[in-house]
N, C-alpha and C positions, 0 to 999 in steps of 0.2 A: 591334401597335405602340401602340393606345390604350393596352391593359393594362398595355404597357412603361411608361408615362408619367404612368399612373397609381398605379404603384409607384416612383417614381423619388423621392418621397422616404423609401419604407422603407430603399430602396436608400443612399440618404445615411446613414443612420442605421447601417446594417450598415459602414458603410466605415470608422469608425475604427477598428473591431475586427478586419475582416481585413488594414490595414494595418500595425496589433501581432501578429497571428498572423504576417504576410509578413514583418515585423523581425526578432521576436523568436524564430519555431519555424522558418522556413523560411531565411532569409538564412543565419542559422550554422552551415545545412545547407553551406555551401559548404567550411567548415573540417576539412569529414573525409578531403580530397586528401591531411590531413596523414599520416594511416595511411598512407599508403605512399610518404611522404616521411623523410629525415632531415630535418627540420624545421629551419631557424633562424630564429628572430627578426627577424636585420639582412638574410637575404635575404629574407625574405618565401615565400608562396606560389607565386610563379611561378620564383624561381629558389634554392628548393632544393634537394636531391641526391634522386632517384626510386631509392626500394631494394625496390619493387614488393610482395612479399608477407614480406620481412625482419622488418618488426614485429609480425606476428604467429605466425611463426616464433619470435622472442622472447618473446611473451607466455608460447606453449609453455613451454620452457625456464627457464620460472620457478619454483624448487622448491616452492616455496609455491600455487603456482595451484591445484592439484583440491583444495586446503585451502581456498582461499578460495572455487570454486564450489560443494563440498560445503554451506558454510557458509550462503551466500547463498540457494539452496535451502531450507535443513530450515528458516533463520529464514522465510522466504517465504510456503512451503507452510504451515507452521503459523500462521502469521498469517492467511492468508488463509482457513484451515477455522475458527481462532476467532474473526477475521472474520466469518464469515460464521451461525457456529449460535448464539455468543453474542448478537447482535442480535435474530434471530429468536427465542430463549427469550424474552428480555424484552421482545418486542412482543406476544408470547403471552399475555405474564402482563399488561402494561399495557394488551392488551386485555380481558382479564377485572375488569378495575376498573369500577367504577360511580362513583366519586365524581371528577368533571370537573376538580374543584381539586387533588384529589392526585394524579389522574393529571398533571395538567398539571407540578406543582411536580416530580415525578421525573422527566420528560421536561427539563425545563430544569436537573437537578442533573448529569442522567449527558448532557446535551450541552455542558457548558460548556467541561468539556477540550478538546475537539474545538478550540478557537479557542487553547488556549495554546499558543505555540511550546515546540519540545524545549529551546531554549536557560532557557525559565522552570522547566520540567518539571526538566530534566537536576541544576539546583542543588538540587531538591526531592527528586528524585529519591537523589542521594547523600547527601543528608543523612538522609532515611527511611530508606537501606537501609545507612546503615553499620554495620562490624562492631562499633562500640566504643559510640556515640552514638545510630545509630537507634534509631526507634521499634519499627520491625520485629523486631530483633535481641533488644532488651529484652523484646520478651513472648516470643521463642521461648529464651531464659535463663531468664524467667519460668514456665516451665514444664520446665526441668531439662535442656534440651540447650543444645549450646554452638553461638556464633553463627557466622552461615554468610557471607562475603566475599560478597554478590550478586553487585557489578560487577568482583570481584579474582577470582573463583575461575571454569577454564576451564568446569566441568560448569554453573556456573549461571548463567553471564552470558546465554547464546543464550535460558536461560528468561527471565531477567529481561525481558528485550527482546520477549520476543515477550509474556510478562503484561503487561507495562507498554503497549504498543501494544494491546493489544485492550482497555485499560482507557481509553485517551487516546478511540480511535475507533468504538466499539461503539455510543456517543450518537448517533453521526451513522448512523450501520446503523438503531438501533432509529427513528428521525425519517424515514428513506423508508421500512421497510417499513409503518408506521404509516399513512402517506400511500399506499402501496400498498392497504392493508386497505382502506380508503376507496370502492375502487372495485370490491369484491364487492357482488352482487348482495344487500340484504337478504332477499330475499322466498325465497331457498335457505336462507336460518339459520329462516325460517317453516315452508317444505315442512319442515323437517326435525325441527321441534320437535313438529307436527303427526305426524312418521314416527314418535314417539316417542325421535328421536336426544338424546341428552346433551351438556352443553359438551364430555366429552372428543371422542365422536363426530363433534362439528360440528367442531371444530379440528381435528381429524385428513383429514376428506372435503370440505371446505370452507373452511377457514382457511390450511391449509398447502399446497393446489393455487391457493387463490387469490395466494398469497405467493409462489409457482416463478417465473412469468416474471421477477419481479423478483430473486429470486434466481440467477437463470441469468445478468441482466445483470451483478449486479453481479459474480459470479466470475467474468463475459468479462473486465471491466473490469479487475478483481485482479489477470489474466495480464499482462496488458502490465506489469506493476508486479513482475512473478516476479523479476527480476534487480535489481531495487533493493531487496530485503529491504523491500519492503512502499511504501506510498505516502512515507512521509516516513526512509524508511530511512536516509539518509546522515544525516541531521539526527539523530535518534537516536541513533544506534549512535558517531557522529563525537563526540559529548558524552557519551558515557557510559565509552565504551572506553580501554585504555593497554595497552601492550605485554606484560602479564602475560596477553593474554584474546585474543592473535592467531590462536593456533590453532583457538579455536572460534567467535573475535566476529568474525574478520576478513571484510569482503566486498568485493565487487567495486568498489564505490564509494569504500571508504574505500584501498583500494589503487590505483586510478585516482587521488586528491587523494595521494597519497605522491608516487608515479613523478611525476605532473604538474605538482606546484607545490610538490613540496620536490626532486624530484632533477630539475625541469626535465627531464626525458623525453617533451616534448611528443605526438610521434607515437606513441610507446607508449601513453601515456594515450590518445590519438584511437581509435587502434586496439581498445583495448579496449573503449570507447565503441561504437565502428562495429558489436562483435563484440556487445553487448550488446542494441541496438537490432533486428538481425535477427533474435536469437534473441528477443528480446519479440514482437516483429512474430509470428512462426512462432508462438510460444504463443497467443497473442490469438483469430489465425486460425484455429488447429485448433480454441479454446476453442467460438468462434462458430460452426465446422461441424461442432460435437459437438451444443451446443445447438439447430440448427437442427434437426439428422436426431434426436437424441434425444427433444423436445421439442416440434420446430415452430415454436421462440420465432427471431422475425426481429427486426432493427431498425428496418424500415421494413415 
């Protein structure tokens, strides 16, 4: 009880923020009743029509669906492995720098993206990559081939998206695992200078085991994000995409805001929602008891 009492003001201090997480992640948990409602507006939640497992029945039934989770997938997975080795090459290499002030200045060039929104990126973004104007286009005319539609053409939009996001977010990869290096032991980069081991040697038996647990976290973490085509995937993909790049740019989120708030299909959208979450959930989970038996690496 003392100890109780003597934490009762951390305990203050923790409370506005679990009662933003109980508004804002837990409370709008209640509106997923609507997946197996026909939903309306003017009756609300307690007395709309129960059509039990009907809306995702329909999801089925959608000719489009294994195109859109094909899609959501390969963009995902590919993010999430460029994610994850592009970060680590360049902590590799920004470990290997001796000069404090260059290192420091490339670490605040390649994290700055990280804080632009896709809405900044996305105007930048078609302007570099058009076929007639861009920059990009110009030097590869520049060199005697003809330009390539980045966000119009179906083969290279899912690239552009997944280059462009590991260009946006790679800054913030390489700034933890940096922080990660921080807490190998130096006196093993001694024993082993002493063993006669080389930088390549010490990076390879030393740099890059000391780097795993944190890499194990952060691709637990990536899973849960497998169905959103990456952490900020709707925002992306939402601003970059048009109906010429459905087949290969379409994903589950930007098909969820169609159904949801342009053709008003509320429980549809729910339901795919619902369908979404359990399957993150189940990735996450297996991710973290792969990790564990693989690894050993725990959260706690």
């Amino acid at each position: 009880m003392a100890r109780f009492k003597r934490n009762i003001p951390l305990h203050l201090m923790m409370l506005p923020g679990v009662i933003l997480v109980l508004v804002y992640a837990y409370g709008p948990m209640f509106g997923l009743v609507m997946a197996f409602q026909n939903f309306s507006p003017s009756k609300g939640f307690l007395h709309s029509d129960w059509v039990g497992l009907d809306n995702f029945r329909y999801i089925l039934s959608i000719p489009t669906i294994s195109e859109v989770i094909r899609n959501t997938l390969v963009i995902s997975i590919l993010k999430i492995v460029l994610g994850i080795v592009m970060p680590v090459v360049v902590t590799l290499m920004l470990n290997e720098l001796r000069l404090r002030r260059l290192k420091r200045g490339i670490q605040t060039i390649i994290y700055f993206p990280h804080f632009l929104s896709w809405i900044i990126l996305a105007g930048i973004f078609i302007d570099i990559l058009s076929p007639s104007e861009g920059v990009v286009n110009k030097l590869i005319a520049a060199f005697g081939f003809k330009p390539v539609y980045f966000l119009g053409d179906q083969t290279w939009f899912p690239v552009s998206m997944i280059l462009t996001d590991t260009w946006k977010e790679f800054g913030y990869g390489t700034i933890v695992y940096l922080a990660a290096l921080s807490g190998i032991n130096p006196t093993l980069y001694e024993a082993a200078q002493m063993d006669g081991a080389g930088r390549w040697k010490q990076m390879w038996n030393i740099t890059l085991p000391g780097l795993m647990p944190m890499i194990m976290l952060m691709s637990v973490l990536a899973l849960g994000n497998i169905l959103n085509a990456g952490t900020n995937g709707f925002e992306q993909i939402f601003n970059l995409y048009s109906s010429q790049v459905y087949k290969t740019g379409d994903i589950l989120d930007t098909l969820v805001f169609r159904v949801g708030m342009q053709n008003a299909q509320f429980s549809v959208a729910t339901a795919i929602g619902l369908f979404k979450a359990v399957i993150s959930f189940i990735f996450i989970t297996t991710g973290y008891f792969v990790a564990n038996k693989a690894l050993g690496y725990k959260i706690l």
